[in-house]
C-alpha positions as YAML, in Angstrom:
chain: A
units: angstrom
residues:
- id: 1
  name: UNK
  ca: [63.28, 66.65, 63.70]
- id: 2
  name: UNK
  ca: [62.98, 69.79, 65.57]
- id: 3
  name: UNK
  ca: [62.88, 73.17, 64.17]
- id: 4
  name: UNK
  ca: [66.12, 74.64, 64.45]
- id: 5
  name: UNK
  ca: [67.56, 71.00, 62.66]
- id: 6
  name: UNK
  ca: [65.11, 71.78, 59.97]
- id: 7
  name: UNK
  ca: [66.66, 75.49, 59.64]
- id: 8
  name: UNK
  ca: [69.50, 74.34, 59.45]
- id: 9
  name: UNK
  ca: [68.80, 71.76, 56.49]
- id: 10
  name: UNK
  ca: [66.79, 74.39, 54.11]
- id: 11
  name: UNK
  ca: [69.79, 76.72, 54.91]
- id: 12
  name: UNK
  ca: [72.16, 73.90, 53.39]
- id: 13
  name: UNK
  ca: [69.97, 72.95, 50.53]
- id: 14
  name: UNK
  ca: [69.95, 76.95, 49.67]
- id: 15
  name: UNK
  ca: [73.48, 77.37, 49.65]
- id: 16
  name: UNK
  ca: [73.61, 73.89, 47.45]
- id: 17
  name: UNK
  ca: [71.40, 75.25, 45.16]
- id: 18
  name: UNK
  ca: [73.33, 78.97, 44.66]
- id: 19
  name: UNK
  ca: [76.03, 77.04, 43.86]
- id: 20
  name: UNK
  ca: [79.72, 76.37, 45.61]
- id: 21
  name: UNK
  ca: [81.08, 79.93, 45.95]
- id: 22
  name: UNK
  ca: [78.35, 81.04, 48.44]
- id: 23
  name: UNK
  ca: [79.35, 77.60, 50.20]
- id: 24
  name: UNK
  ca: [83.00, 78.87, 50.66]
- id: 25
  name: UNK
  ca: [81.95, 81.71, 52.24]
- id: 26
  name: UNK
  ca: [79.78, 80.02, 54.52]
- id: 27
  name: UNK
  ca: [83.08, 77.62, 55.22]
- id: 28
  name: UNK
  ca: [85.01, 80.69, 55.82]
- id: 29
  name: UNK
  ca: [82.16, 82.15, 58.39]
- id: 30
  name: UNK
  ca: [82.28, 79.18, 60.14]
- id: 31
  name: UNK
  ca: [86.04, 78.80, 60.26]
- id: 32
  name: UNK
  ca: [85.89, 83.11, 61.72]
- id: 33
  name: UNK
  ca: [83.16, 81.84, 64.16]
- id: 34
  name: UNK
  ca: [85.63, 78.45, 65.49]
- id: 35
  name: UNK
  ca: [82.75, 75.95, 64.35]
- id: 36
  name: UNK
  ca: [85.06, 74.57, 62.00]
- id: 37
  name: UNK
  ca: [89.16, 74.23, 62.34]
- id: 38
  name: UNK
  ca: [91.02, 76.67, 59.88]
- id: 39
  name: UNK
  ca: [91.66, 73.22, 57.65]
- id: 40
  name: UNK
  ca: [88.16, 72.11, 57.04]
- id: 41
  name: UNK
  ca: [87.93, 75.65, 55.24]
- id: 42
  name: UNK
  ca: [89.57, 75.38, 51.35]
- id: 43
  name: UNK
  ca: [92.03, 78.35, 50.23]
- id: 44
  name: UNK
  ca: [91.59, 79.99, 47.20]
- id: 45
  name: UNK
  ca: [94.91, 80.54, 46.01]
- id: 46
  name: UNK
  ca: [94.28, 82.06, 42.55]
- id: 47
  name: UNK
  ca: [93.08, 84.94, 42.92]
...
């Protein structure tokens, strides 16, 4: 496993461990960056 993989994977574990709303945001980053399509990214819709 090379370090940037390994990064990566404590990154992941961090945002698993502060819980799901720091893991939206992260979604949303991604989506703003074009990593991810805009429907991999879940809408909050009750605010």
């Amino acid at each position: 496993m090379s370090d940037d993989t390994f990064m990566w994977f404590l990154l992941l574990i961090g945002i698993i461990i502060m819980g799901s709303v720091p893991f939206l945001y992260f979604l949303m980053f991604l989506e703003h960056w074009g990593v991810l399509p805009p429907c991999a990214a879940p809408r909050r819709t009750n605010e």
